[in-house]
PDB file of N, H, CA, C and O in Angstrom:
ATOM      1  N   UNK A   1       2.024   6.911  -9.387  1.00  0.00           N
ATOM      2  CA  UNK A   1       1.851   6.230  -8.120  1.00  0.00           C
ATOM      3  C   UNK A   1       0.748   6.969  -7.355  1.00  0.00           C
ATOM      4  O   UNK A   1       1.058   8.123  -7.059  1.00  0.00           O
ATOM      5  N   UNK A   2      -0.468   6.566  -6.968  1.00  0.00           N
ATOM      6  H   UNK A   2      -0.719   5.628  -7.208  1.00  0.00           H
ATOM      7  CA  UNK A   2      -1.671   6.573  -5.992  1.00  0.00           C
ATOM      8  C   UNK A   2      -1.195   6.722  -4.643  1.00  0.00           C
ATOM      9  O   UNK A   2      -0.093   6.339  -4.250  1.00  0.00           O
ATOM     10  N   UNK A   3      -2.014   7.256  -3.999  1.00  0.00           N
ATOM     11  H   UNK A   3      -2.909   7.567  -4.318  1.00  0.00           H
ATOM     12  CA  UNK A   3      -1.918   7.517  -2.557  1.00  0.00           C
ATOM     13  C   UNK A   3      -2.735   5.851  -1.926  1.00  0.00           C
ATOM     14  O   UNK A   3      -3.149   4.966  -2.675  1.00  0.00           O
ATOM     15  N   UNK A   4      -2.772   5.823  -0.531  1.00  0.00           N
ATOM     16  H   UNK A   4      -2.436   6.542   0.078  1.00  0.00           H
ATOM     17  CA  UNK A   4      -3.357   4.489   0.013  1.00  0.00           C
ATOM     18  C   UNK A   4      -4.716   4.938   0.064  1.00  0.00           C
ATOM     19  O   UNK A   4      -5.587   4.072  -0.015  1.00  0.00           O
ATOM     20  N   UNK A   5      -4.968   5.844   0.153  1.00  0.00           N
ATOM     21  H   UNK A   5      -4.260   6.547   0.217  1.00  0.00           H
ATOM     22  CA  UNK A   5      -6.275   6.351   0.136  1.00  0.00           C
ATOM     23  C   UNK A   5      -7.524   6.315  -0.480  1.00  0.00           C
ATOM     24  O   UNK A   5      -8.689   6.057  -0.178  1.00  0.00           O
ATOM     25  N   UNK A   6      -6.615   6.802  -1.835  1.00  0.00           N
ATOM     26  H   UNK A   6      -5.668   7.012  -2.080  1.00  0.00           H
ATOM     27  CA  UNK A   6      -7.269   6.586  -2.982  1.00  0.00           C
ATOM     28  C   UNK A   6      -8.004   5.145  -3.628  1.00  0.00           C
ATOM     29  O   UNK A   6      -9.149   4.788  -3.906  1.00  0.00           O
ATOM     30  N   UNK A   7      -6.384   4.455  -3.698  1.00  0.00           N
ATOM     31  H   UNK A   7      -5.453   4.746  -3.472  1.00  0.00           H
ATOM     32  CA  UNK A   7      -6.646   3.142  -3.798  1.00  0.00           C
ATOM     33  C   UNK A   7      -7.166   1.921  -2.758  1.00  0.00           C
ATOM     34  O   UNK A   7      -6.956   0.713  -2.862  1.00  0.00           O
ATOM     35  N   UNK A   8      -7.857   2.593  -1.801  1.00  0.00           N
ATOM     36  H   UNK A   8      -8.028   3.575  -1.716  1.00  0.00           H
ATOM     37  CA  UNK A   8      -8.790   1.893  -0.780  1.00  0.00           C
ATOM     38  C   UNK A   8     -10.187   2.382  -0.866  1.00  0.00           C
ATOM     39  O   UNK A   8     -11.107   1.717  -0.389  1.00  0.00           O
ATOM     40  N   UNK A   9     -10.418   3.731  -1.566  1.00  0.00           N
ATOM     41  H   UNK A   9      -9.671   4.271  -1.953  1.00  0.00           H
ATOM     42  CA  UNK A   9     -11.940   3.964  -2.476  1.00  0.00           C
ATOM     43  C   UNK A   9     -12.026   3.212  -3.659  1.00  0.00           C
ATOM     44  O   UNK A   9     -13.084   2.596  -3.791  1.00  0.00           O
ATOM     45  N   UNK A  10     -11.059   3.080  -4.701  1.00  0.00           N
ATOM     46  H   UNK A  10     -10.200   3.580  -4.594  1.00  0.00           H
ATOM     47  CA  UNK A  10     -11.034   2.426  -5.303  1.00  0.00           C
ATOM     48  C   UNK A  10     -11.166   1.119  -5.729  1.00  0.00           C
ATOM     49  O   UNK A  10     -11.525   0.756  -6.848  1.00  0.00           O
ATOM     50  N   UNK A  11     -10.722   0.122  -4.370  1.00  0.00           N
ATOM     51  H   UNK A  11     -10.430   0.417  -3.460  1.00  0.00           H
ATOM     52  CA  UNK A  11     -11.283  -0.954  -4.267  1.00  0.00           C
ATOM     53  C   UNK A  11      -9.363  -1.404  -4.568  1.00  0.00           C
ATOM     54  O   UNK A  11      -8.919  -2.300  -3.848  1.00  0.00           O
ATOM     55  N   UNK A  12      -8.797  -1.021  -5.170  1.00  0.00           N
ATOM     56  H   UNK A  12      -9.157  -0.294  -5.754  1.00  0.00           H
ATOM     57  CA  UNK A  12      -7.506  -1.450  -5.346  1.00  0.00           C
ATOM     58  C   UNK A  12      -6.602  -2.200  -4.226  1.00  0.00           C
ATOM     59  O   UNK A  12      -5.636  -2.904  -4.520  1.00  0.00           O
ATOM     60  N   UNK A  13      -7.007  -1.973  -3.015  1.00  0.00           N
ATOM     61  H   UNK A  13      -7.792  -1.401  -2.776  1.00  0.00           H
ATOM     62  CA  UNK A  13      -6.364  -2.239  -1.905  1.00  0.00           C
ATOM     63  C   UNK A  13      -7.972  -2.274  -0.588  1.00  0.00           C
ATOM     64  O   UNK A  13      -8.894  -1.459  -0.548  1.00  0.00           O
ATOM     65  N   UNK A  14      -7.784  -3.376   0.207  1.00  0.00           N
ATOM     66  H   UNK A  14      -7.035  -4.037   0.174  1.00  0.00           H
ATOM     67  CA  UNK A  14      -8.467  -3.548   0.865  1.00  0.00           C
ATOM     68  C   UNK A  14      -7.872  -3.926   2.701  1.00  0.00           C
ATOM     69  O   UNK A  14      -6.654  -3.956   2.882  1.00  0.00           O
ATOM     70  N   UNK A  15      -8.685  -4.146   3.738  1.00  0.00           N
ATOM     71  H   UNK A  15      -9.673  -4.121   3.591  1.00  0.00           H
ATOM     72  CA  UNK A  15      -8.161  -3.788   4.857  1.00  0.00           C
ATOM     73  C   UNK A  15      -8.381  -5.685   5.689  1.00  0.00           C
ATOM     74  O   UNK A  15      -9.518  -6.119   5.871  1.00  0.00           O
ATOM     75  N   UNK A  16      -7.300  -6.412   6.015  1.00  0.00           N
ATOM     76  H   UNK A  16      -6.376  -6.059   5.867  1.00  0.00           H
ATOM     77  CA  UNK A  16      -7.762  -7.520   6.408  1.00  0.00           C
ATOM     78  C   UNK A  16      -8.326  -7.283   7.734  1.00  0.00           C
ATOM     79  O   UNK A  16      -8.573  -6.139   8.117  1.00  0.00           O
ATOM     80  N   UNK A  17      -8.520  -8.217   8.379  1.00  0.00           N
ATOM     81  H   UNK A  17      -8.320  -9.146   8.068  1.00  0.00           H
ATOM     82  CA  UNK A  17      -8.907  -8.885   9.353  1.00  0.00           C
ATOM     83  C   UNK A  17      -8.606  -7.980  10.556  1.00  0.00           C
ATOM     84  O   UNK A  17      -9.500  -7.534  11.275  1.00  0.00           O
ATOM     85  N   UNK A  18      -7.356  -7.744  10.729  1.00  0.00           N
ATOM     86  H   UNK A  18      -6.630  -8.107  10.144  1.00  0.00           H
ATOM     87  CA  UNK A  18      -6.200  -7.063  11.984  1.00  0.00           C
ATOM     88  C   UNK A  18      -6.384  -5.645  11.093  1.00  0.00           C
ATOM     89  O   UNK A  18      -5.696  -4.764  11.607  1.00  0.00           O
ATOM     90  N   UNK A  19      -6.947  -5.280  10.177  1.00  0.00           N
ATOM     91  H   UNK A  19      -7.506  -5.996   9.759  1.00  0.00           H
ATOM     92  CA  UNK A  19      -6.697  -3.361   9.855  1.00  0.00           C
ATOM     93  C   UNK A  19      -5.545  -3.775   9.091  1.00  0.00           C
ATOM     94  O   UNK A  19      -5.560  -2.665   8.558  1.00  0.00           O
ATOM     95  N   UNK A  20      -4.522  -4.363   8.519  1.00  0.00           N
ATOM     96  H   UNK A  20      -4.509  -5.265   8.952  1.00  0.00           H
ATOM     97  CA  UNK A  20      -3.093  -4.593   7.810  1.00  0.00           C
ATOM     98  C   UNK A  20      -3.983  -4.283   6.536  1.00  0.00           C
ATOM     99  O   UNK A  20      -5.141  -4.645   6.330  1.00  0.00           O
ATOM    100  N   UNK A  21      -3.075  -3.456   5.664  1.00  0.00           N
ATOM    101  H   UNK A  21      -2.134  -3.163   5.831  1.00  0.00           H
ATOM    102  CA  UNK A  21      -3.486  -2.980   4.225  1.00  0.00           C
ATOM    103  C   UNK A  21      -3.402  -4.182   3.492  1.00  0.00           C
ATOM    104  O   UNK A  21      -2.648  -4.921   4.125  1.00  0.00           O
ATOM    105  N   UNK A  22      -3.842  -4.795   2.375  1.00  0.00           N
ATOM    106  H   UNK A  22      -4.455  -4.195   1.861  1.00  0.00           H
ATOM    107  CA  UNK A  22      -3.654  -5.904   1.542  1.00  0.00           C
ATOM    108  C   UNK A  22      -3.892  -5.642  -0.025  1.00  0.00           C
ATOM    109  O   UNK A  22      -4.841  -4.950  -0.392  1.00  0.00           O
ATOM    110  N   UNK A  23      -3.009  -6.211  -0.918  1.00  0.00           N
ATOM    111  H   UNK A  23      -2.238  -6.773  -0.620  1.00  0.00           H
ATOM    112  CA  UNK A  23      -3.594  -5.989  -2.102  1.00  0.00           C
ATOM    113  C   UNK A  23      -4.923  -6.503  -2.876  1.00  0.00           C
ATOM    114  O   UNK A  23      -5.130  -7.704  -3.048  1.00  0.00           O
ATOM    115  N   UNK A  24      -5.680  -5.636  -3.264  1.00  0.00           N
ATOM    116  H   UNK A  24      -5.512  -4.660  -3.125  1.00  0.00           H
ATOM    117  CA  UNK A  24      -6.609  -6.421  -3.968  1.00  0.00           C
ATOM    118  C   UNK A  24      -6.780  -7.520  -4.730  1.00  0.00           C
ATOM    119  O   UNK A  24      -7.728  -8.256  -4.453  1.00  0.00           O
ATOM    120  N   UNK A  25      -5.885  -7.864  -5.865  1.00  0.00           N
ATOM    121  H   UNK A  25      -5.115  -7.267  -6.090  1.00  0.00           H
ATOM    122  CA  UNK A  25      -5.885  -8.608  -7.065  1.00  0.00           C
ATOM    123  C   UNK A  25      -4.896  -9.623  -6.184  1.00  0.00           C
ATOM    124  O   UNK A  25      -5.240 -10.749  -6.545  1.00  0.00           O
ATOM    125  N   UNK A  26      -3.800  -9.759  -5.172  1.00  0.00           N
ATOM    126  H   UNK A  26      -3.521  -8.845  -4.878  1.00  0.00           H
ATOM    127  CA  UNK A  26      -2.987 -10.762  -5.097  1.00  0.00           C
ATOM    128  C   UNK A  26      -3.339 -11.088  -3.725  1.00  0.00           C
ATOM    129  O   UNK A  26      -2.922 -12.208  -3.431  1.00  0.00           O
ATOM    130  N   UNK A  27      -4.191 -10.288  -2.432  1.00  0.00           N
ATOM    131  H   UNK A  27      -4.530  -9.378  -2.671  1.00  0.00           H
ATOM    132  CA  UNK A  27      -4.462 -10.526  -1.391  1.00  0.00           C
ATOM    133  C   UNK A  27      -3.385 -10.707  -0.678  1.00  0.00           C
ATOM    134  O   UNK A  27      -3.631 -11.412   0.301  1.00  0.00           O
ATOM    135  N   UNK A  28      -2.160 -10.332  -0.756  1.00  0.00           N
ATOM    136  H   UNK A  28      -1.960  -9.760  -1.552  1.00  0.00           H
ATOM    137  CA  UNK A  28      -0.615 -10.321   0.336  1.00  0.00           C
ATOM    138  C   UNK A  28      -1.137  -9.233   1.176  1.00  0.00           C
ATOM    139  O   UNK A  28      -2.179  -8.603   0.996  1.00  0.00           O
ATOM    140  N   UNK A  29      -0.356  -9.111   2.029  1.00  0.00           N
ATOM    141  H   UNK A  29       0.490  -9.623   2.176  1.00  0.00           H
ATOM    142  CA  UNK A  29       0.322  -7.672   2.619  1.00  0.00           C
ATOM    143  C   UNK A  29       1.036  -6.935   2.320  1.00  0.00           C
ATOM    144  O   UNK A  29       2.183  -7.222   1.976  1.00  0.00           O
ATOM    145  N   UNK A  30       0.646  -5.957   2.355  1.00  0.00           N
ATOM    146  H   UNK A  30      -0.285  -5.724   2.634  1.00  0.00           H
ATOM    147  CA  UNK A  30       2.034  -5.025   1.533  1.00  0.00           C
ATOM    148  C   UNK A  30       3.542  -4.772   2.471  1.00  0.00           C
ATOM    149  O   UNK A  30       3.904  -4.603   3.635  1.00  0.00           O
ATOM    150  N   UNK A  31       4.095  -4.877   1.101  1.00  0.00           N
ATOM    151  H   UNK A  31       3.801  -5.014   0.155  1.00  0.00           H
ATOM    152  CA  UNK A  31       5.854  -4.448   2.069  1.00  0.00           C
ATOM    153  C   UNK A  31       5.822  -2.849   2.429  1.00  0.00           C
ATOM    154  O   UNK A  31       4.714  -2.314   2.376  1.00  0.00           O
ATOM    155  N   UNK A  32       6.581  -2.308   2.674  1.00  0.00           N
ATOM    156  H   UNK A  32       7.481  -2.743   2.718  1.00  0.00           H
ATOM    157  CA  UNK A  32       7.477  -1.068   3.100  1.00  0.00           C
ATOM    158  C   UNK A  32       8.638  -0.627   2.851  1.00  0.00           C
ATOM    159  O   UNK A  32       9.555  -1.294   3.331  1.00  0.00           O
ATOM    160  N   UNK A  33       9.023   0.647   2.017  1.00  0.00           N
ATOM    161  H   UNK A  33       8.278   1.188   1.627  1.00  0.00           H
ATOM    162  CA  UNK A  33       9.794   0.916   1.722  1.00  0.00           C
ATOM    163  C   UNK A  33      10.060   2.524   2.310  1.00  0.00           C
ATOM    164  O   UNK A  33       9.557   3.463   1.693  1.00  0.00           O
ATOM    165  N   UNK A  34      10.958   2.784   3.651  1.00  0.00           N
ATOM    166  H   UNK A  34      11.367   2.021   4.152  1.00  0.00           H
ATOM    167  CA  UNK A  34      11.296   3.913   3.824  1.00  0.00           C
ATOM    168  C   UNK A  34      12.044   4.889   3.757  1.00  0.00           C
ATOM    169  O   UNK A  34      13.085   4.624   4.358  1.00  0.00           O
ATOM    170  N   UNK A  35      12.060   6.275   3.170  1.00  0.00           N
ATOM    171  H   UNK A  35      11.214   6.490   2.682  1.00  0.00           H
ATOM    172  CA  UNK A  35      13.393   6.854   2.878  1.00  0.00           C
ATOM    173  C   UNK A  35      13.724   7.960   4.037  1.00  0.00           C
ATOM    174  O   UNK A  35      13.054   8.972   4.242  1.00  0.00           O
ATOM    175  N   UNK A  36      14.370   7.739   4.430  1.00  0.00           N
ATOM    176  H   UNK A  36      14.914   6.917   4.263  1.00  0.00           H
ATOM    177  CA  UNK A  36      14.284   8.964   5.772  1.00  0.00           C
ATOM    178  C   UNK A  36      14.633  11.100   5.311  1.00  0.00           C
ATOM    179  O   UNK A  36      14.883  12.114   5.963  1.00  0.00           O
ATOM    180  N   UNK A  37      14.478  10.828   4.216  1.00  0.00           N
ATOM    181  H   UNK A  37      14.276  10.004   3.687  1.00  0.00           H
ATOM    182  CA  UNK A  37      14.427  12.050   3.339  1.00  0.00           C
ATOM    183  C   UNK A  37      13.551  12.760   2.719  1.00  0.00           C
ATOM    184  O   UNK A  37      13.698  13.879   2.227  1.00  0.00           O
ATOM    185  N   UNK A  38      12.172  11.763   2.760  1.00  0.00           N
ATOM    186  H   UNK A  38      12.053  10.854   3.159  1.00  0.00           H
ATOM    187  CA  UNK A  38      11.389  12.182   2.635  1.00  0.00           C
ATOM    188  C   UNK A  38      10.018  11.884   3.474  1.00  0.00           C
ATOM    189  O   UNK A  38      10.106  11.042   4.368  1.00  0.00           O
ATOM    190  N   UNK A  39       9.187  12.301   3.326  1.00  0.00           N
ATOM    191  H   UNK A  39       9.115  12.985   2.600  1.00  0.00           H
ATOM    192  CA  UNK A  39       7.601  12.438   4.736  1.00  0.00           C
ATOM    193  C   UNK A  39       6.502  11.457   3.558  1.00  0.00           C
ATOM    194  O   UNK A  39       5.313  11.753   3.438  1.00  0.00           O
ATOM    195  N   UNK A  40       6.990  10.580   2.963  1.00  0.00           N
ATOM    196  H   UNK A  40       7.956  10.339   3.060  1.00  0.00           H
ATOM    197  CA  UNK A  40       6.152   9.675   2.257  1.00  0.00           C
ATOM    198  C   UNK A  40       6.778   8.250   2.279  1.00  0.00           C
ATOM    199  O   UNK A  40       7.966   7.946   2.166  1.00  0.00           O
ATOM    200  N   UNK A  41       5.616   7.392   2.463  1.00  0.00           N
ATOM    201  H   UNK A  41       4.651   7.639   2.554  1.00  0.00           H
ATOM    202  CA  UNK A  41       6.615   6.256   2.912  1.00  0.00           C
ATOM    203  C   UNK A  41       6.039   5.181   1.696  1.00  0.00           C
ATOM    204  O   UNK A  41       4.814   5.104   1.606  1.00  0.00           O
ATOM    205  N   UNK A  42       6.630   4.588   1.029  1.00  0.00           N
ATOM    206  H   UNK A  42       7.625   4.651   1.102  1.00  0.00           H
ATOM    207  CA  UNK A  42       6.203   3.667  -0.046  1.00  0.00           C
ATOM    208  C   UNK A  42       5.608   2.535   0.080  1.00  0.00           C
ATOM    209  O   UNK A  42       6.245   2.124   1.050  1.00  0.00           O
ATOM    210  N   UNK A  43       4.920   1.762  -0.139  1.00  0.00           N
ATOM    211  H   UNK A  43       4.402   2.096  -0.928  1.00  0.00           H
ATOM    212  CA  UNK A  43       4.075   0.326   0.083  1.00  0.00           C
ATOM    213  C   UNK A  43       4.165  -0.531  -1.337  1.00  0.00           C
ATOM    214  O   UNK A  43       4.196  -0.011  -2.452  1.00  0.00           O
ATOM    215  N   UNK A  44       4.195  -1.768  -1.096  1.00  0.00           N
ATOM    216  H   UNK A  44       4.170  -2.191  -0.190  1.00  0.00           H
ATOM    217  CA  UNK A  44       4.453  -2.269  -2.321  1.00  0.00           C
ATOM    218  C   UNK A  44       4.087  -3.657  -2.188  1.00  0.00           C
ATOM    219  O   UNK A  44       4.466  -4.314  -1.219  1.00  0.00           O
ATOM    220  N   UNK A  45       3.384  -4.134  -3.092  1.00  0.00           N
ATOM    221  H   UNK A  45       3.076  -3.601  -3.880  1.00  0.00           H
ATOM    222  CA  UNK A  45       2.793  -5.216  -3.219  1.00  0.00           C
ATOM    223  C   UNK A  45       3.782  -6.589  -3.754  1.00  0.00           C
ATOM    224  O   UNK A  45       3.888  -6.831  -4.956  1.00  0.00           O
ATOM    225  N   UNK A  46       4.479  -7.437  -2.690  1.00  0.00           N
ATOM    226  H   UNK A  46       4.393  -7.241  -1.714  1.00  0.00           H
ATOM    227  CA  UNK A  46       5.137  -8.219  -2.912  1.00  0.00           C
ATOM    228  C   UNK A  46       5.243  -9.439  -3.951  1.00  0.00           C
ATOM    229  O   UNK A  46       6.207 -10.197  -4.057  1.00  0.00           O
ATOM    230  N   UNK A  47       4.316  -9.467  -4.531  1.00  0.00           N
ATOM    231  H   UNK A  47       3.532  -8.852  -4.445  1.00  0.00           H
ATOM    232  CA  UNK A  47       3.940 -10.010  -5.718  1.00  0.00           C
ATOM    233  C   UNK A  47       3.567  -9.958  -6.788  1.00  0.00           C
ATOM    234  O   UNK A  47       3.714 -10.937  -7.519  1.00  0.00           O
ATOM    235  N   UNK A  48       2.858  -8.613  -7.316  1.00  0.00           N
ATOM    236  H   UNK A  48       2.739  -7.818  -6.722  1.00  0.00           H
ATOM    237  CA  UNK A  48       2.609  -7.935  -8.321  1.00  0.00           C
ATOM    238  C   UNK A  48       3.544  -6.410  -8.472  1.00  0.00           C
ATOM    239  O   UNK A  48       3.450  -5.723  -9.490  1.00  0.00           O
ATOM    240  N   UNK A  49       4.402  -6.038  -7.347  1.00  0.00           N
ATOM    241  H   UNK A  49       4.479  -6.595  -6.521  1.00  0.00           H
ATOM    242  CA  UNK A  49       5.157  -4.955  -7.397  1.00  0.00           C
ATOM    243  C   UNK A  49       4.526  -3.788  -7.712  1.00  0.00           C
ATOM    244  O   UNK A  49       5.130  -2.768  -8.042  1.00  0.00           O
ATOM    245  N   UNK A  50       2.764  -3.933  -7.584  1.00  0.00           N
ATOM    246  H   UNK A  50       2.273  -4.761  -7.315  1.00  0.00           H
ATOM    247  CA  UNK A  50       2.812  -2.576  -7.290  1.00  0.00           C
ATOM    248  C   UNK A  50       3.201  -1.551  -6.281  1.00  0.00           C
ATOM    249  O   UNK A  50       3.706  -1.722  -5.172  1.00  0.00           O
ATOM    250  N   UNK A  51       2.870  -0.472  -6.880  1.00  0.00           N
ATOM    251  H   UNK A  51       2.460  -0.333  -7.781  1.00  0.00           H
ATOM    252  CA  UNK A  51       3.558   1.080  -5.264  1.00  0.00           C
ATOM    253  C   UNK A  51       2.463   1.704  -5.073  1.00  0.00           C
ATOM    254  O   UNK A  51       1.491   1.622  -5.824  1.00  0.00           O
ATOM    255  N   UNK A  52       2.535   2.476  -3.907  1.00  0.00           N
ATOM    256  H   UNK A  52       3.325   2.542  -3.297  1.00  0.00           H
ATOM    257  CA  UNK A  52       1.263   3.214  -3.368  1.00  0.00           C
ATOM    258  C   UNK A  52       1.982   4.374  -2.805  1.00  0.00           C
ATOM    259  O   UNK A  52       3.185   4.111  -2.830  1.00  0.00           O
ATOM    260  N   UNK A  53       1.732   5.702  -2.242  1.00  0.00           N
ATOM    261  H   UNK A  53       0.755   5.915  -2.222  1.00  0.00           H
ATOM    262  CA  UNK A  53       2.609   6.035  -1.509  1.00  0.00           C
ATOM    263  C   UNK A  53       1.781   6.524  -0.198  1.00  0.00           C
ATOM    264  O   UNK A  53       0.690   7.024  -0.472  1.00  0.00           O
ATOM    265  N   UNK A  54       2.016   6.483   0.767  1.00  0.00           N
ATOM    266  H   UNK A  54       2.903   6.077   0.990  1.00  0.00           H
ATOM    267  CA  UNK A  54       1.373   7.112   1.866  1.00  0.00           C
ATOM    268  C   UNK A  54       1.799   7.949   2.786  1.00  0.00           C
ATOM    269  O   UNK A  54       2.975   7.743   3.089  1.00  0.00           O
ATOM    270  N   UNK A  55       1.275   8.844   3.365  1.00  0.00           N
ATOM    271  H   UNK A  55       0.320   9.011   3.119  1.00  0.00           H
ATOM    272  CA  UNK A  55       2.315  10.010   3.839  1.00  0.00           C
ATOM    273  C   UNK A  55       2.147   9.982   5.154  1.00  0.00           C
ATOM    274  O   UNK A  55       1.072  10.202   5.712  1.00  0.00           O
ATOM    275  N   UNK A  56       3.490   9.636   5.863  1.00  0.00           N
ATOM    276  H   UNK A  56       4.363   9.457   5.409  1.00  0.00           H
ATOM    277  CA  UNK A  56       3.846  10.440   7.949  1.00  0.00           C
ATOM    278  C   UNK A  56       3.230  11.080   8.222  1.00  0.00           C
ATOM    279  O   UNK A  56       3.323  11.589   9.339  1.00  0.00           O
TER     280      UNK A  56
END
């Protein structure tokens, strides 16, 4: 699993209109997945299920 970072040099993930992260290949928005246990918060592409992780 990639950081958001990475995969926004990469071209993997791109930034719409409003700054909202989006996937590249499916163009959604990404979901959110938070664990309050840890200082990384998960992103996930609602249609292709990829993960990203990005950190608090």
């Amino acid at each position: 699993m990639q950081s958001i970072r990475k995969a926004l040099r990469k071209g993997e993930l791109d930034k719409d209109t409003y700054e909202r992260v989006v996937c590249a290949d499916c163009d959604k928005p990404l979901k959110t997945e938070n664990d309050p246990d840890t200082i990384t918060t998960i992103r996930i592409c609602p249609e292709c299920n990829t993960k990203w992780k990005e950190i608090r």
